[in-house]
BADREN-194931 format. One line per 4 residues: number of its first residue (from 0); their letters; for each residue x, y, z of N, C-alpha, C. Coordinates in nm, 4 decimals, always signed. Example, Ala and Ser with C-alpha at 12.3 -4.5 7.8 and 13.67 -1.06 7.14 Angstrom:
residues 2
0	as	+1.3190,-0.5690,+0.7800,+1.2300,-0.4500,+0.7800,+1.3200,-0.3300,+0.7800 ~ +1.2850,-0.2250,+0.7080,+1.3670,-0.1060,+0.7140,+1.2900,+0.0030,+0.7870
END
This chain:
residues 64
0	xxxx	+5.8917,+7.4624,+10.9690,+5.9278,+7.5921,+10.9181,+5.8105,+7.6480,+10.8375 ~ +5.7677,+7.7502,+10.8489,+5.6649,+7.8391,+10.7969,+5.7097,+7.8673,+10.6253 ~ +5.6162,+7.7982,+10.5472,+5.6679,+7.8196,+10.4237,+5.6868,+7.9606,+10.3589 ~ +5.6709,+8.0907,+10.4166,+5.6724,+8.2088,+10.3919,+5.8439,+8.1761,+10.3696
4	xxxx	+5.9045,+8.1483,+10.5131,+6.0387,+8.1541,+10.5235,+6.1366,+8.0642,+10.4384 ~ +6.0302,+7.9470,+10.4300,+6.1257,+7.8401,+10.3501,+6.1041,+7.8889,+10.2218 ~ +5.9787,+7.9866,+10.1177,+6.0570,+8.0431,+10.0084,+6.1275,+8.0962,+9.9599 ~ +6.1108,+8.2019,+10.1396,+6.2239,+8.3147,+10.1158,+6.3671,+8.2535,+10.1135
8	xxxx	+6.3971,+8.1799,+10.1757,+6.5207,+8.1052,+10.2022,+6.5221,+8.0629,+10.0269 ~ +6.4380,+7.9886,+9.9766,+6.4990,+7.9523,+9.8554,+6.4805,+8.0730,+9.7545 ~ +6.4547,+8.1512,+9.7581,+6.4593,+8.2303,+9.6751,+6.5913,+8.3149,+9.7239 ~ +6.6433,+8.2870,+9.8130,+6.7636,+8.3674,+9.8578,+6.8858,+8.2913,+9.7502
12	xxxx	+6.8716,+8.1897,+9.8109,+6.9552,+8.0540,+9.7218,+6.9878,+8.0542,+9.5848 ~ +6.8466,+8.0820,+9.5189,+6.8374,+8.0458,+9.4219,+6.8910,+8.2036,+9.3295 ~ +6.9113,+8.3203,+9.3973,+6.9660,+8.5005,+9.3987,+7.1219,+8.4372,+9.3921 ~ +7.1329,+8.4075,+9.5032,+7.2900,+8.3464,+9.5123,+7.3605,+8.2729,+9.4404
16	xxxx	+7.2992,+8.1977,+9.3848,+7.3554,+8.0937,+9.2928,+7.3854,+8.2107,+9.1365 ~ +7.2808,+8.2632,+9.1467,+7.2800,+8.3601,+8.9976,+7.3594,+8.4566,+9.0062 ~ +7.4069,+8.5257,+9.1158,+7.5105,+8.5764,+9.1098,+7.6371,+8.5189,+9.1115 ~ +7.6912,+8.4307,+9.1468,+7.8055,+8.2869,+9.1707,+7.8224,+8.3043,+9.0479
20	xxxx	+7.6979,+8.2771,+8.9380,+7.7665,+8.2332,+8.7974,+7.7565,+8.3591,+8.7599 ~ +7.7250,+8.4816,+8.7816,+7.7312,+8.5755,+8.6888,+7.8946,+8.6150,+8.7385 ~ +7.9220,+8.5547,+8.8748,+8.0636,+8.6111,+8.9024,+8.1714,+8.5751,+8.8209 ~ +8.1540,+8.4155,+8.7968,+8.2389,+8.3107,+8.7650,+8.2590,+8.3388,+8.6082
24	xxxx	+8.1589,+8.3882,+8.5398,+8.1036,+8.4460,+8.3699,+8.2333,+8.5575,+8.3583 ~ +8.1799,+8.6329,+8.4462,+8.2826,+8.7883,+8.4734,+8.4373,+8.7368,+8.4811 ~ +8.4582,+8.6474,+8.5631,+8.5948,+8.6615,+8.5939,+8.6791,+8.5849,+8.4709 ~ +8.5982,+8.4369,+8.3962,+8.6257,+8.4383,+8.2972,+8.6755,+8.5456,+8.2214
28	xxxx	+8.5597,+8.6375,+8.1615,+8.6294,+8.7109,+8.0690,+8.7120,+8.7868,+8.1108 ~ +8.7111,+8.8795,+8.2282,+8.8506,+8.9578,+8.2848,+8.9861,+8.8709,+8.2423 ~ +8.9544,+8.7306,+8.3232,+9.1080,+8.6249,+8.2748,+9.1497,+8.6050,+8.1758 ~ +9.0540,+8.5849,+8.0588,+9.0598,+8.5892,+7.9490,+9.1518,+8.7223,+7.8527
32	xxxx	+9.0517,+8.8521,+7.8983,+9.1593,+8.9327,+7.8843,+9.2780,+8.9867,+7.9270 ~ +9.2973,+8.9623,+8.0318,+9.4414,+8.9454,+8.0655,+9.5487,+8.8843,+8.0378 ~ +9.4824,+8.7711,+7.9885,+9.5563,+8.6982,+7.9022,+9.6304,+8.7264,+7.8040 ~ +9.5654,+8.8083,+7.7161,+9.5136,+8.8529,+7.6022,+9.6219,+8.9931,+7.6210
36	xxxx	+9.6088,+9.0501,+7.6952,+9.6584,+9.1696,+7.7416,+9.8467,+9.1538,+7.7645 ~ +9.8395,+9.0448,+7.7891,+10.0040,+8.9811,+7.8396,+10.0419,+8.9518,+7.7438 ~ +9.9956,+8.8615,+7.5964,+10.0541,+8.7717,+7.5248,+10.0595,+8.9145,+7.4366 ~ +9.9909,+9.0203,+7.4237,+9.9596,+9.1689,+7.3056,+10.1369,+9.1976,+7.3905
40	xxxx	+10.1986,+9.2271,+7.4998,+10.2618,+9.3140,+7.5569,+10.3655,+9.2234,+7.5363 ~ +10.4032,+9.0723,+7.5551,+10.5280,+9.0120,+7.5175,+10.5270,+9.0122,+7.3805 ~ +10.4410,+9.0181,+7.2935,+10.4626,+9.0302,+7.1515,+10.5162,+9.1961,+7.0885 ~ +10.4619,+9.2494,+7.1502,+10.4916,+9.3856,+7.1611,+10.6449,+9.4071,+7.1955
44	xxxx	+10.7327,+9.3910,+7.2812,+10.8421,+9.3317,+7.2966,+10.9009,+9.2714,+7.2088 ~ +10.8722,+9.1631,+7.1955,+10.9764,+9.1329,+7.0834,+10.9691,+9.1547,+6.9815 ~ +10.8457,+9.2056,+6.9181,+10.8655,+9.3156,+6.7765,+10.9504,+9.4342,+6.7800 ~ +10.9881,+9.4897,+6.8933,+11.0184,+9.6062,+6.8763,+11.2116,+9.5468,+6.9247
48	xxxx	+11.2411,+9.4149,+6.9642,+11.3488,+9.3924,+6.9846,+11.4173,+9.3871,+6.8528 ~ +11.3414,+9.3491,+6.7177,+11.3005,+9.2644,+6.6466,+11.3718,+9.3930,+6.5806 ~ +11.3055,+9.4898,+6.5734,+11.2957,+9.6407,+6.5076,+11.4534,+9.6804,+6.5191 ~ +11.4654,+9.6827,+6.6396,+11.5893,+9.7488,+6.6793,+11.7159,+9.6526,+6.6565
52	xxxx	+11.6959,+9.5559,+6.6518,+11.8427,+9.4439,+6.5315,+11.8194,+9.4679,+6.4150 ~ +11.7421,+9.4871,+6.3592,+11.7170,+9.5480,+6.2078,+11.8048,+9.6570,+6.1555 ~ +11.7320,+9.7433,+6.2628,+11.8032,+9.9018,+6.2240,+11.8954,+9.8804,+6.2406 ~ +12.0033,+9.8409,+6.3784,+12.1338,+9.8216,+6.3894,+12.2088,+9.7561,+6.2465
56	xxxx	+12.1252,+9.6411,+6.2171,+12.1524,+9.5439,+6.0805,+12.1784,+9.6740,+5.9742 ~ +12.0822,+9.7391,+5.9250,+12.0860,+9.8623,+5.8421,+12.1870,+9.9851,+5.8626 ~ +12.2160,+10.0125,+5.9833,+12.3073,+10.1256,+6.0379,+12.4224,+10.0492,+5.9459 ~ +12.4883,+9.9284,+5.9975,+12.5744,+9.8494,+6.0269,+12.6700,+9.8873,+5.8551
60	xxxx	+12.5059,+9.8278,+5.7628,+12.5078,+9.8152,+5.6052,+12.5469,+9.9185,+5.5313 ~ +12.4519,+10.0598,+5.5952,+12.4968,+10.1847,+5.5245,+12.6304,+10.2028,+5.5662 ~ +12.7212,+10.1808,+5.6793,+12.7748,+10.2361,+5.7233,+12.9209,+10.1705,+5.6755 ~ +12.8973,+10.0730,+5.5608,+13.0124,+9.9884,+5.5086,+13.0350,+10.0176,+5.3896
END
């Protein structure tokens, strides 16, 4: 093989690989925030379930 080609070949490789991890970097943090994004939205939820037995609790109080 003509070493023109066999650098190009590794320099292809070696492009590829650096994008692989810049993918793998990326998708980390996307997962990460999604994560992040889910646990904000079930907490979100039950604060506001949280809210609304309260008030009922309070309606309930004034209303005695």
């Amino acid at each position: 093989m003509p070493k023109k080609i066999e650098s190009s070949s590794k320099d292809l490789e070696k492009k590829l690989d650096l994008l692989i991890k810049r993918f793998e970097e990326q998708r980390g943090i996307i997962n990460s925030y999604i994560k992040r994004e889910r646990d904000w939205k079930k907490d979100k939820v039950l604060h506001r379930k949280e809210v609304s037995r309260l008030e009922k609790d309070l309606n309930k109080a004034k209303n005695e």
